[in-house]
VMD Tcl script that builds the backbone (N, CA, C; Angstrom):
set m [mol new atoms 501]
animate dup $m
set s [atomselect $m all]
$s set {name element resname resid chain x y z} {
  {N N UNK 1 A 3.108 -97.373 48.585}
  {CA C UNK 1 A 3.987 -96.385 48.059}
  {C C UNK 1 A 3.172 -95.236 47.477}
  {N N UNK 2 A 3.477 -93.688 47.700}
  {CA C UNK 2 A 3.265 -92.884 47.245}
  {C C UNK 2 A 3.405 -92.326 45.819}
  {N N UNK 3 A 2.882 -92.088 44.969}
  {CA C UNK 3 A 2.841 -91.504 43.746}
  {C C UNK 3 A 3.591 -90.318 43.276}
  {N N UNK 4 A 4.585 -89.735 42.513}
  {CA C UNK 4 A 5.292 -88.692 42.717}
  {C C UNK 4 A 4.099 -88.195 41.512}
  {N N UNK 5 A 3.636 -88.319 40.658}
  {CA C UNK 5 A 2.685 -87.669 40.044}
  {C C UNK 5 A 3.741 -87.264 39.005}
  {N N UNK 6 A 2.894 -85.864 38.323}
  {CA C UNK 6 A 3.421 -85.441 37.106}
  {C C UNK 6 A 3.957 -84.457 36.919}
  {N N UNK 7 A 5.014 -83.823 36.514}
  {CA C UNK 7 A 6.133 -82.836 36.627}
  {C C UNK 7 A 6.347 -81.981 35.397}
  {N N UNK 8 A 6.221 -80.748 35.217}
  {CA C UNK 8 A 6.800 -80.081 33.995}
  {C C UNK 8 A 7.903 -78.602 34.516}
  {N N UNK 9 A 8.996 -79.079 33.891}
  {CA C UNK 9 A 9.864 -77.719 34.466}
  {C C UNK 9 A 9.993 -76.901 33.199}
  {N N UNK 10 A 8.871 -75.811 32.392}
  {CA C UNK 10 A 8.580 -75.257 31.709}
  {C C UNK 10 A 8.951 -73.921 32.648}
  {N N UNK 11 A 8.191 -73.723 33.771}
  {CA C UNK 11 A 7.850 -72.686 34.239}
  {C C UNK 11 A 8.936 -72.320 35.059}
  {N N UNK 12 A 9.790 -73.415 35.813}
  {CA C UNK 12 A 10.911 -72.910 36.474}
  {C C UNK 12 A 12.530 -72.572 35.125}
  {N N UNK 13 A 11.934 -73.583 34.697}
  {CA C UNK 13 A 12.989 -72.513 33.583}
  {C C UNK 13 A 13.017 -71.640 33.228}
  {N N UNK 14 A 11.097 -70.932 32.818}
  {CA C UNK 14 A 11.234 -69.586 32.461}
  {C C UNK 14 A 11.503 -68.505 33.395}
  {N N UNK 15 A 11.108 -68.867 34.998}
  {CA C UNK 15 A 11.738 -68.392 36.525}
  {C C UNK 15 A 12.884 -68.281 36.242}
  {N N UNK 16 A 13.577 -69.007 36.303}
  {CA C UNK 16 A 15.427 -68.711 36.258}
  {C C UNK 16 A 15.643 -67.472 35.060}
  {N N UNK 17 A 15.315 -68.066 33.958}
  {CA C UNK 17 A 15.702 -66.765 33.009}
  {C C UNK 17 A 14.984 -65.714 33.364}
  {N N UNK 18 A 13.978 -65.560 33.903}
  {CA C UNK 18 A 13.351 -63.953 34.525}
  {C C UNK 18 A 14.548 -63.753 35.778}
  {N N UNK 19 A 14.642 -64.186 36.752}
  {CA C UNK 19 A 15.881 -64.144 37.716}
  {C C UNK 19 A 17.079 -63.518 37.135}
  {N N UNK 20 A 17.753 -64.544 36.293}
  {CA C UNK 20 A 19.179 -64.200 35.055}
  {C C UNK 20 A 18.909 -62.537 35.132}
  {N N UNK 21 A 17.507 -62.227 34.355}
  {CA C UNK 21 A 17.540 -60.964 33.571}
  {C C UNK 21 A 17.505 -59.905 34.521}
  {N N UNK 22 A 16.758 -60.310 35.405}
  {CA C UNK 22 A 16.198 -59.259 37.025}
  {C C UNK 22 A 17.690 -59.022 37.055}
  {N N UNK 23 A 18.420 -59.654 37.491}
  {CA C UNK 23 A 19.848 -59.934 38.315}
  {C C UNK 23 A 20.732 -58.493 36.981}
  {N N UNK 24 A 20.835 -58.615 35.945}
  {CA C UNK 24 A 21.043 -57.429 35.526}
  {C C UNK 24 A 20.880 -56.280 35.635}
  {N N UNK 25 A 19.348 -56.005 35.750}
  {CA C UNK 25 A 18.530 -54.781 36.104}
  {C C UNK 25 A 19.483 -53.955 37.304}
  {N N UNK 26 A 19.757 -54.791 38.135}
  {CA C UNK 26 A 19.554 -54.456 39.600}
  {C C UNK 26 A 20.819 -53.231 39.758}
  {N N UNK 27 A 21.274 -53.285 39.144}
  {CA C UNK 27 A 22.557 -52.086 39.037}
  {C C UNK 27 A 21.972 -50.879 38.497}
  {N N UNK 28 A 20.958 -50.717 37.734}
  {CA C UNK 28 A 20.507 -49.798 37.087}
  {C C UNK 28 A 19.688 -49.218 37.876}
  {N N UNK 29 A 18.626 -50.274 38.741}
  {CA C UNK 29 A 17.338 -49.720 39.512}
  {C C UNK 29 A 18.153 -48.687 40.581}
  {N N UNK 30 A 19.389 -49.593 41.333}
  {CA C UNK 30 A 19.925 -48.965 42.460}
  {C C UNK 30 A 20.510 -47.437 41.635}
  {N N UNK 31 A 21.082 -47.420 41.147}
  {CA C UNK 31 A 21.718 -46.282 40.067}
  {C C UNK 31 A 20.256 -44.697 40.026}
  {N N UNK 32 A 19.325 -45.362 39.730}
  {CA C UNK 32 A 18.039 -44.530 39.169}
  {C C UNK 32 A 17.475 -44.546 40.622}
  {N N UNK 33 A 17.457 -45.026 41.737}
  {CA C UNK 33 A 17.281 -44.867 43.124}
  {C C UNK 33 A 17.658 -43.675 43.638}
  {N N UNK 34 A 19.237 -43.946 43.842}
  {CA C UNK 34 A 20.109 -43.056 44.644}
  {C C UNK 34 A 20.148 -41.569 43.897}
  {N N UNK 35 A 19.688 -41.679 42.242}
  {CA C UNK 35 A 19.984 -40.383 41.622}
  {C C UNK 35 A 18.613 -39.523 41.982}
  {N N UNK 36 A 17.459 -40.307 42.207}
  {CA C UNK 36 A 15.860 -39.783 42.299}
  {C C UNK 36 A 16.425 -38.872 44.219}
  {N N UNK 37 A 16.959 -40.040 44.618}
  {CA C UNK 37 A 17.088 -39.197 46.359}
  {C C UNK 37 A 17.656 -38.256 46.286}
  {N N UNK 38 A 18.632 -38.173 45.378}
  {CA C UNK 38 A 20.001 -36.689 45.303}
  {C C UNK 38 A 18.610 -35.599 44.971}
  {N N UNK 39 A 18.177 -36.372 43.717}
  {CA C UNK 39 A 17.506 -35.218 43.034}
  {C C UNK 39 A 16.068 -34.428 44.404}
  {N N UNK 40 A 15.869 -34.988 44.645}
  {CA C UNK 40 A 15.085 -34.314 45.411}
  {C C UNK 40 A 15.227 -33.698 46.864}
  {N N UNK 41 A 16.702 -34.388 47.006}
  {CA C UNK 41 A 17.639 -33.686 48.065}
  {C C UNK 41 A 18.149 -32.528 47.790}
  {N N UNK 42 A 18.214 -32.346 46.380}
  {CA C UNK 42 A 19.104 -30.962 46.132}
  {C C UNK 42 A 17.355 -30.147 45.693}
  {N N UNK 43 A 16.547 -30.894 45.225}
  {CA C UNK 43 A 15.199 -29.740 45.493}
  {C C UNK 43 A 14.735 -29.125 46.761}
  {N N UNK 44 A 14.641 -29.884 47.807}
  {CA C UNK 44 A 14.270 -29.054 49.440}
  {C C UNK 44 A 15.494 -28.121 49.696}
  {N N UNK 45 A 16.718 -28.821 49.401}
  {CA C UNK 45 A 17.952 -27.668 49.833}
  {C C UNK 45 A 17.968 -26.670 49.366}
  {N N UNK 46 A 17.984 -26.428 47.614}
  {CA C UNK 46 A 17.784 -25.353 46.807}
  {C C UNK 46 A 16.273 -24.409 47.645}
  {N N UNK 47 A 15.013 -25.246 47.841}
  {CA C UNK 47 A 14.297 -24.127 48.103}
  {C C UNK 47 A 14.544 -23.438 49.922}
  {N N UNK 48 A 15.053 -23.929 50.067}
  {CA C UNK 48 A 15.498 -23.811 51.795}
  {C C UNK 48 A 16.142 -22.858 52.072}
  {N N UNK 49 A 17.088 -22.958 51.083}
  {CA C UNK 49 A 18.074 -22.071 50.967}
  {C C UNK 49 A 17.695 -20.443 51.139}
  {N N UNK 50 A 18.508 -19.428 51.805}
  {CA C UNK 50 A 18.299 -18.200 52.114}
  {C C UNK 50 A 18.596 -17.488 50.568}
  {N N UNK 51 A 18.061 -16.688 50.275}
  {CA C UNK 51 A 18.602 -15.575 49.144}
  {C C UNK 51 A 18.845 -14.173 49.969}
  {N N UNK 52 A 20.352 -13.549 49.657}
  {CA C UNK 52 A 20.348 -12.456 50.066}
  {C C UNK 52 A 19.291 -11.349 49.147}
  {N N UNK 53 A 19.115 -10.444 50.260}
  {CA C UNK 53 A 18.356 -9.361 49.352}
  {C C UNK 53 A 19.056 -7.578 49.646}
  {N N UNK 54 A 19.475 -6.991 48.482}
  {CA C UNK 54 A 20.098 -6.288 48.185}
  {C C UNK 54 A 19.791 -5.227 48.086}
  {N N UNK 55 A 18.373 -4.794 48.101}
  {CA C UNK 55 A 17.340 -3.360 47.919}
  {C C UNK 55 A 17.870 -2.402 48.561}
  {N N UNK 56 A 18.134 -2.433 50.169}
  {CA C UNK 56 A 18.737 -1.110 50.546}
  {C C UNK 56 A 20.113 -0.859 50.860}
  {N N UNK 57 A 21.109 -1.583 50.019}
  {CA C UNK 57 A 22.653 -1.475 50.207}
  {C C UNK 57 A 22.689 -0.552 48.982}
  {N N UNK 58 A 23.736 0.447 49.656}
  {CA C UNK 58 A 24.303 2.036 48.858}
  {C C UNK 58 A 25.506 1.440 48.516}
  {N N UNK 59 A 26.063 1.946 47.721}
  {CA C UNK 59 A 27.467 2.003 47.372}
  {C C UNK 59 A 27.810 3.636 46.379}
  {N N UNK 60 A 29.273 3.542 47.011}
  {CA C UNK 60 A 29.982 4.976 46.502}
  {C C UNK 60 A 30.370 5.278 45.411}
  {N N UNK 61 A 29.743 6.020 44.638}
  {CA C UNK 61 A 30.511 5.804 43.258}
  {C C UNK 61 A 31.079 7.658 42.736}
  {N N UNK 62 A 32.134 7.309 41.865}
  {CA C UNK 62 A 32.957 8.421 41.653}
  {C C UNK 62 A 32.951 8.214 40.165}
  {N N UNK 63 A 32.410 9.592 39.816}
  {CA C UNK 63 A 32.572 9.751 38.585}
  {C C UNK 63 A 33.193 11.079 37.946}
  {N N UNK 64 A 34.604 11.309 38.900}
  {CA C UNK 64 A 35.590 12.045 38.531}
  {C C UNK 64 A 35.978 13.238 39.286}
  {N N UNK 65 A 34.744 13.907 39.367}
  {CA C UNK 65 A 34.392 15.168 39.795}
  {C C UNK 65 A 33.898 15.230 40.993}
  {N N UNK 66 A 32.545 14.318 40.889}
  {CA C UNK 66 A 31.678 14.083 42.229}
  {C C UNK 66 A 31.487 12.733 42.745}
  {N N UNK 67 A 31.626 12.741 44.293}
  {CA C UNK 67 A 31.141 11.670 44.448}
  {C C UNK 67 A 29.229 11.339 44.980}
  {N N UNK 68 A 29.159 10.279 44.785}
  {CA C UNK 68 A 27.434 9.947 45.223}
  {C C UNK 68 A 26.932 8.677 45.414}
  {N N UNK 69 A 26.058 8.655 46.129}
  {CA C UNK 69 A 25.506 7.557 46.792}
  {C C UNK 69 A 24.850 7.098 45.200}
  {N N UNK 70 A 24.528 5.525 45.181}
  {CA C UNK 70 A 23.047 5.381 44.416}
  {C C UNK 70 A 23.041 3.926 44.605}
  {N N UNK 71 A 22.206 3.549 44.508}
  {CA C UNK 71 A 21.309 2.090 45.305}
  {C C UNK 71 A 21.827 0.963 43.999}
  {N N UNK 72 A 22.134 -0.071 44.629}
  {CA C UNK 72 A 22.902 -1.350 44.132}
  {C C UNK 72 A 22.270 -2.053 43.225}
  {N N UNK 73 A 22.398 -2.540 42.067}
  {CA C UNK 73 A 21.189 -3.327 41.214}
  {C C UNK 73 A 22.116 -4.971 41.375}
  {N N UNK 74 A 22.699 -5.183 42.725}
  {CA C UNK 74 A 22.855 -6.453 43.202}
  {C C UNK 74 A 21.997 -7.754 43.282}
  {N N UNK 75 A 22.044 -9.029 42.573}
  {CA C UNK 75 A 20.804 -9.600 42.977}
  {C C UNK 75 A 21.379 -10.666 44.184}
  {N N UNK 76 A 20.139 -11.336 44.849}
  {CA C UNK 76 A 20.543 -12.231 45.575}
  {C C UNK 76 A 20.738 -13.775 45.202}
  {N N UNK 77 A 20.807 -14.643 45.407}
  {CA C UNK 77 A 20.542 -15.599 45.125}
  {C C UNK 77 A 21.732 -16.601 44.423}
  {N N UNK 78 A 23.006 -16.413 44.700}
  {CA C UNK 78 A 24.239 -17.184 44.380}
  {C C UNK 78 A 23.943 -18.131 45.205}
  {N N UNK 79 A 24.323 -18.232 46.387}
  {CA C UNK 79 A 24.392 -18.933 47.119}
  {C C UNK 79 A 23.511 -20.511 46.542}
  {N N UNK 80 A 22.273 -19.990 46.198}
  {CA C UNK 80 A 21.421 -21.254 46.073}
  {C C UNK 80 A 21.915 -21.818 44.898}
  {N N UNK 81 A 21.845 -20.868 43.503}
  {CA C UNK 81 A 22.464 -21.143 42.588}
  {C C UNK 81 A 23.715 -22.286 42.487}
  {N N UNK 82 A 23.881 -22.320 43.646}
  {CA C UNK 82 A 25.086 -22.704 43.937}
  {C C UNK 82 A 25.270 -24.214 44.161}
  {N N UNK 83 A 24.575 -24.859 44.623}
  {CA C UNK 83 A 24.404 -26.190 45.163}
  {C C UNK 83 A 24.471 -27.102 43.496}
  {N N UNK 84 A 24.768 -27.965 43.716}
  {CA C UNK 84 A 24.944 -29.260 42.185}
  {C C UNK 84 A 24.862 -30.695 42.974}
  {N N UNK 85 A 24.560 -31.572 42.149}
  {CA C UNK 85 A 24.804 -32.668 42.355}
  {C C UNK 85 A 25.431 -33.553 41.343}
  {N N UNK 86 A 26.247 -34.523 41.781}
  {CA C UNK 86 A 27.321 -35.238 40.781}
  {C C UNK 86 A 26.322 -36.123 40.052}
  {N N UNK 87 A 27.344 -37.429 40.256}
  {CA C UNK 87 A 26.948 -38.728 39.416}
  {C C UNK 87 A 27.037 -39.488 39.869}
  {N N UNK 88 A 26.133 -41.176 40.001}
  {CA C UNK 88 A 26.505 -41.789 41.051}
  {C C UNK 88 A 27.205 -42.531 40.474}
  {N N UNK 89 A 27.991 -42.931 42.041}
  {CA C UNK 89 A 29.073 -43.446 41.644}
  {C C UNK 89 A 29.009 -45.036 42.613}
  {N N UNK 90 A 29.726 -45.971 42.411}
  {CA C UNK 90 A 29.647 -47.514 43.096}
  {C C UNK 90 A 30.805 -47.314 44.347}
  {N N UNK 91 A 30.842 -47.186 45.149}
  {CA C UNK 91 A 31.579 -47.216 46.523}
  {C C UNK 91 A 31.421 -48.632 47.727}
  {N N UNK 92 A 32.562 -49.036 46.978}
  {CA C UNK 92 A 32.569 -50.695 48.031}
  {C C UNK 92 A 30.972 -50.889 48.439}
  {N N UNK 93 A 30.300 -51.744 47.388}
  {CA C UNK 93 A 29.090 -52.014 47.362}
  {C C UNK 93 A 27.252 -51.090 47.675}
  {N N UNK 94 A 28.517 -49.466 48.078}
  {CA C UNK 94 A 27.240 -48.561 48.367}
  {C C UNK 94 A 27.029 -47.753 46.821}
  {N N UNK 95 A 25.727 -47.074 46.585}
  {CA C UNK 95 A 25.894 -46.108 45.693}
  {C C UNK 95 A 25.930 -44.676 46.304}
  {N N UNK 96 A 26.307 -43.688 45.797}
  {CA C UNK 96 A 26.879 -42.470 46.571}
  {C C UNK 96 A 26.787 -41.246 45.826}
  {N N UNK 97 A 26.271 -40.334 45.605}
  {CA C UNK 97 A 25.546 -39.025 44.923}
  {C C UNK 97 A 26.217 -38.028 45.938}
  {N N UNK 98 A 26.622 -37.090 45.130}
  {CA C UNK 98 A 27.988 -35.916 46.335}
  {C C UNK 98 A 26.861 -34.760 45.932}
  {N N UNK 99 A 26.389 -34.375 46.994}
  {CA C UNK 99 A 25.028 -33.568 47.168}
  {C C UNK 99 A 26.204 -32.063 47.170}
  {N N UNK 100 A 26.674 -30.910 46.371}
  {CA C UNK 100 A 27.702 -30.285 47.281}
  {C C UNK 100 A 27.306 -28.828 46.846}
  {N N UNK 101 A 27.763 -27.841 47.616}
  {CA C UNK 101 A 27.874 -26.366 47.531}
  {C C UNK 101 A 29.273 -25.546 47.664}
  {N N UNK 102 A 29.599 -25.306 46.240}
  {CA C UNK 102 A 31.377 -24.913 46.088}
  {C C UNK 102 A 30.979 -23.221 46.552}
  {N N UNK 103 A 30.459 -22.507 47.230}
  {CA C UNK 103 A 30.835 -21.140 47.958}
  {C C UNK 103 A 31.203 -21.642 49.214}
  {N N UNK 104 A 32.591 -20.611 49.515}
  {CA C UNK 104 A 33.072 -21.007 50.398}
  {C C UNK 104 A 32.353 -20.341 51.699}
  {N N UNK 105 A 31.543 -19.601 51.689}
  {CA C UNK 105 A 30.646 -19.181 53.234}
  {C C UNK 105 A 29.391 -19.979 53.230}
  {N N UNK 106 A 29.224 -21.388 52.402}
  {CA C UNK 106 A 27.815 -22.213 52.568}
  {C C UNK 106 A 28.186 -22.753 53.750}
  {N N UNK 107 A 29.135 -23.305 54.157}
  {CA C UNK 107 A 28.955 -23.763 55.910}
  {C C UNK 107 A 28.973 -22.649 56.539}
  {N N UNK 108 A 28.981 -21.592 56.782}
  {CA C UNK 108 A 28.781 -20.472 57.771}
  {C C UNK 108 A 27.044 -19.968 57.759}
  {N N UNK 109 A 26.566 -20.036 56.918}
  {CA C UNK 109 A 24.825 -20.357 56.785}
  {C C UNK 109 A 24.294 -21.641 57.152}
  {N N UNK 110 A 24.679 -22.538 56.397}
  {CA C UNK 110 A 24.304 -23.882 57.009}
  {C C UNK 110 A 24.295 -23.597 58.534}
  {N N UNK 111 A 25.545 -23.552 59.257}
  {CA C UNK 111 A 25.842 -23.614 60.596}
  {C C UNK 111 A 26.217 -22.776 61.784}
  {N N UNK 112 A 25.829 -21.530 61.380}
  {CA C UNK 112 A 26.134 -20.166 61.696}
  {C C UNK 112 A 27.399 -19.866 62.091}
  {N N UNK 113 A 27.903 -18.637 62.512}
  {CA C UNK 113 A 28.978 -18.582 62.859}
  {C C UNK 113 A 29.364 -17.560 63.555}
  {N N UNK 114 A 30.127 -17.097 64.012}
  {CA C UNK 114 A 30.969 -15.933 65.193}
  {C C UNK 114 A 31.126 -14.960 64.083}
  {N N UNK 115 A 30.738 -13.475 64.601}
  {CA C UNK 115 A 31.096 -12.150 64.444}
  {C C UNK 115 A 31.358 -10.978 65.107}
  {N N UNK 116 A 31.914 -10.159 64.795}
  {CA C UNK 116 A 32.210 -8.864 65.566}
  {C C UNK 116 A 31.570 -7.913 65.943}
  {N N UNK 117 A 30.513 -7.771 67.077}
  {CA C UNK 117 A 29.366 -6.478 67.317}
  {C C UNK 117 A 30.280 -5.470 66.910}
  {N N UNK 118 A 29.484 -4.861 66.272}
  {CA C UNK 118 A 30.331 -3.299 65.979}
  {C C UNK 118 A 31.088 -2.484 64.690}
  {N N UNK 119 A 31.364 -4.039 64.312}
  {CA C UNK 119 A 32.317 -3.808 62.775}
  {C C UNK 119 A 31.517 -3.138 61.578}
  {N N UNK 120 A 31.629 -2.447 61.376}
  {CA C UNK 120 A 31.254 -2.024 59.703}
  {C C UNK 120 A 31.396 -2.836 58.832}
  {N N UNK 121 A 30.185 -3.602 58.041}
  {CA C UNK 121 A 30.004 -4.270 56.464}
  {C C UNK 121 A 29.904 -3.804 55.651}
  {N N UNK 122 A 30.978 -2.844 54.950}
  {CA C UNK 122 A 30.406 -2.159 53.324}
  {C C UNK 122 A 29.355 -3.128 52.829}
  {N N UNK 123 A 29.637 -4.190 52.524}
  {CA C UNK 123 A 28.986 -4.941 51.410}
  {C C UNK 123 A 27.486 -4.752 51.517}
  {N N UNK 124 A 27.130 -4.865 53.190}
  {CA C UNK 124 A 25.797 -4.968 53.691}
  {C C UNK 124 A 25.131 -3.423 54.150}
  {N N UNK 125 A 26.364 -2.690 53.944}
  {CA C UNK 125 A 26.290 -1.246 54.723}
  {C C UNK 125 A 25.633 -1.337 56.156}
  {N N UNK 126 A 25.764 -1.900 57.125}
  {CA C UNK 126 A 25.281 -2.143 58.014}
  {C C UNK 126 A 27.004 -2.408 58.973}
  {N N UNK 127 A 26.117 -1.876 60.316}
  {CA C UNK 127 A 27.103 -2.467 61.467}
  {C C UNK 127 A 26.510 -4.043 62.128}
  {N N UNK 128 A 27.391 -4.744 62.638}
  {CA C UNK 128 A 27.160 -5.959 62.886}
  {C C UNK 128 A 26.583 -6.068 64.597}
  {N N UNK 129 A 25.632 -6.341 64.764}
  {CA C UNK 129 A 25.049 -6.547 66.512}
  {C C UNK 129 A 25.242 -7.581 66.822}
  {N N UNK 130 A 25.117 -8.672 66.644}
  {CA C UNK 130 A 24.980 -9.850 67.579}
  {C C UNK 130 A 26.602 -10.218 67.540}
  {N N UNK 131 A 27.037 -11.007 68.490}
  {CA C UNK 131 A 28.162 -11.923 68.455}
  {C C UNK 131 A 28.115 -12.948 67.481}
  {N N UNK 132 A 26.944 -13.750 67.608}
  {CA C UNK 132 A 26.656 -15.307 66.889}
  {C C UNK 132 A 25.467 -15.149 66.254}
  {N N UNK 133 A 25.551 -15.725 64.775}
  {CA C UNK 133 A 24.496 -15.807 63.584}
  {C C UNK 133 A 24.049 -16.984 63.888}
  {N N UNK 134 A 22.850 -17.167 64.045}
  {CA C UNK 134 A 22.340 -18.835 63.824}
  {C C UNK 134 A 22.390 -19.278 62.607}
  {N N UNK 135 A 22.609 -20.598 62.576}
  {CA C UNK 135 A 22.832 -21.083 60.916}
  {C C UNK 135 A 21.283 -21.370 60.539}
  {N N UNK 136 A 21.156 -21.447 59.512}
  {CA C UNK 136 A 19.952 -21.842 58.778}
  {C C UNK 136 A 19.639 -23.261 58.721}
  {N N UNK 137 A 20.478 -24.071 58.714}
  {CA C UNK 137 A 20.488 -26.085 58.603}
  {C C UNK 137 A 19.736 -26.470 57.402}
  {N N UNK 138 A 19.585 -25.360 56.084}
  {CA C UNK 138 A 19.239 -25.955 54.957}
  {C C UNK 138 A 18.894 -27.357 54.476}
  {N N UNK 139 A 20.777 -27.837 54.748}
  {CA C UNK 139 A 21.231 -29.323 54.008}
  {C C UNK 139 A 20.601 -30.434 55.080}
  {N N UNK 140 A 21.027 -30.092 56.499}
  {CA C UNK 140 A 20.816 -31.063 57.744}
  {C C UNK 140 A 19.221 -31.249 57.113}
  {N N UNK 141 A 18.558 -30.071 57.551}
  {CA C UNK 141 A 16.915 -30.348 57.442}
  {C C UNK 141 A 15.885 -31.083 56.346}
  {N N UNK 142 A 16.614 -30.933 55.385}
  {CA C UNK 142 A 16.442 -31.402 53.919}
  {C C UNK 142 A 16.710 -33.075 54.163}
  {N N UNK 143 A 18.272 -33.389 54.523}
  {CA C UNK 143 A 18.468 -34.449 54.890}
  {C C UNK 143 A 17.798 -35.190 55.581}
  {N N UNK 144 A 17.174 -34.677 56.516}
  {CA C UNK 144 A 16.774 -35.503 57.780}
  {C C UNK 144 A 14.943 -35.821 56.962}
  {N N UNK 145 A 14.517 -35.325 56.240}
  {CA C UNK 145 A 13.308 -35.071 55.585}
  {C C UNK 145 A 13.690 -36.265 54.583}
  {N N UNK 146 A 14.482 -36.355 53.740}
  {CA C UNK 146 A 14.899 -37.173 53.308}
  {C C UNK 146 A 14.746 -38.661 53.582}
  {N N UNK 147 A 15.563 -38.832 54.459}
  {CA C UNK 147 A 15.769 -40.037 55.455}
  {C C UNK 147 A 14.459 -40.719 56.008}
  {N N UNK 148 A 13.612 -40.198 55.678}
  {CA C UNK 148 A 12.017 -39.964 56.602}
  {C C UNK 148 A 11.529 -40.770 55.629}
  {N N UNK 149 A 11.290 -39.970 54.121}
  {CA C UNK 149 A 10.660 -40.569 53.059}
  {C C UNK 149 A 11.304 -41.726 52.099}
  {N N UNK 150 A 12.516 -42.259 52.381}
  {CA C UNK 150 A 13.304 -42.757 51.828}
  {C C UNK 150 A 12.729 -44.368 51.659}
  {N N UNK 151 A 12.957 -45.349 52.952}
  {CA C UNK 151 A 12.305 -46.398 53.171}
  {C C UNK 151 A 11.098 -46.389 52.114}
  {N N UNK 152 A 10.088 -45.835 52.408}
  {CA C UNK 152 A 8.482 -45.656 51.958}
  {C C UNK 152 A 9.037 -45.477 50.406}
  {N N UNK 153 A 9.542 -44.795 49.506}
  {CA C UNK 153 A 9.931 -44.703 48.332}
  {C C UNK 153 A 10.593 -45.497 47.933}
  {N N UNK 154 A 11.640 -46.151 48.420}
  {CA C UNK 154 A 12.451 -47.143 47.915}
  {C C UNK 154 A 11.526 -48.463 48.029}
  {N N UNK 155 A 10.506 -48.585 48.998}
  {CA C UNK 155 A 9.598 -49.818 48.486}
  {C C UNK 155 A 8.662 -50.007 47.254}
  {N N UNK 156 A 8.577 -48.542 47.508}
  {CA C UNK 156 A 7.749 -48.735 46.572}
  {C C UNK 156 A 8.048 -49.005 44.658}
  {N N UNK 157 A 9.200 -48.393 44.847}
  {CA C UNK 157 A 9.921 -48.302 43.677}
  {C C UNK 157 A 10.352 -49.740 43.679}
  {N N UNK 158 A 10.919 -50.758 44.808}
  {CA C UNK 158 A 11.211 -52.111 44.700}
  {C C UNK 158 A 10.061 -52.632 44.184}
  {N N UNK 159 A 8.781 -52.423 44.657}
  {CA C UNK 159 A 7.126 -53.291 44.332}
  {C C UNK 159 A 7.191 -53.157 42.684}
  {N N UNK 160 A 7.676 -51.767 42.251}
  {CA C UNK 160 A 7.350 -51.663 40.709}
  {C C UNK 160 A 8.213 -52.772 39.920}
  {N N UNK 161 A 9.725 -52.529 40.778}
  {CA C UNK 161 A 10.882 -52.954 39.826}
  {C C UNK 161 A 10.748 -54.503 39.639}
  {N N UNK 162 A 10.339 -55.242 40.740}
  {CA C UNK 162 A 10.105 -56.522 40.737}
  {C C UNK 162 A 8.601 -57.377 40.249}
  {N N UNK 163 A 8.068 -56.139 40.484}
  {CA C UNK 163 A 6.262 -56.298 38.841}
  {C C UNK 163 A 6.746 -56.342 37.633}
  {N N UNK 164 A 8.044 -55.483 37.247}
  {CA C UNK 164 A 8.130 -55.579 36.225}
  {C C UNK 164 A 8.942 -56.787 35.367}
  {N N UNK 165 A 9.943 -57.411 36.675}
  {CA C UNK 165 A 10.963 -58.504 36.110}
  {C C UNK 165 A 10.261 -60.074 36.257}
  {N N UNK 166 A 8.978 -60.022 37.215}
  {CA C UNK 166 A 8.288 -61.325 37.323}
  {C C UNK 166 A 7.011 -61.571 36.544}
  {N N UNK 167 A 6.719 -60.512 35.088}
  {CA C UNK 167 A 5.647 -60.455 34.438}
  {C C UNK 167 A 5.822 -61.018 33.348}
}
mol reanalyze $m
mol bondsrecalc $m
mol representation Tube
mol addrep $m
């Protein structure tokens, strides 16, 4: 007959209660995950992003008597201004960060769009040439950059999170 030898469950007890405590964490790590991806999703988009520039648009101005041209002290840069990111939120077991841009012409940059050769733009003082604007793909490109580094970051951030709950 074989010997079962000598046994101490010191160490798997203190295993389980490291487990117990890990098993808490894990809502928080995923939480501080998905908010690090937004966050640096809305950094490539923000710098991606086009700024209009306003230097040589005239506008008419009347000051009673006379009228006259004089150059716009318009700035650019709403658009980017523009982008936010929420809060995450728990979605039938996913977490979910709403990456979003409330101007309503950000999908017509994102994705270009149809215009009229010919038309007059006060805003731009310019006539319009082409038929079709190419879009810029800000969000797509950002995204897809994203998606790239994601895996590789989320391990690594797992290697930390689980150094820290088995120490």
């Amino acid at each position: 007959m074989a010997r079962m030898g000598n046994f101490r469950a010191d160490g798997i007890e203190e295993l389980r209660n490291q487990i117990q405590q890990s098993e808490r964490m894990v809502d928080a790590f995923c939480r501080e995950s998905a908010a690090e991806l937004a966050a640096r999703l809305l950094r490539k988009v923000k710098k991606r992003t086009p700024v209009g520039d306003y230097d040589d648009v005239w506008e008419l101005e009347d000051d009673g008597e006379n009228k006259f041209l004089v150059q716009t002290d318009r700035k650019g840069g709403e658009l980017r201004r523009a982008w936010s990111c929420g809060s995450v939120m728990e979605y039938n077991g996913y977490y979910v960060v709403e990456v979003k841009n409330e101007k309503a012409y950000a999908s017509y940059v994102e994705f270009g769009h149809r215009q009229q050769p010919g038309r007059y733009v006060p805003a731009i003082n310019k006539q319009l040439k082409k038929p079709w604007v190419q879009g810029k793909f800000m969000f797509t490109i950002s995204e897809n950059e994203i998606k790239e580094i994601a895996p590789a970051l989320l391990r690594r951030k797992l290697q930390n999170f689980l150094g820290e709950c088995f120490r």
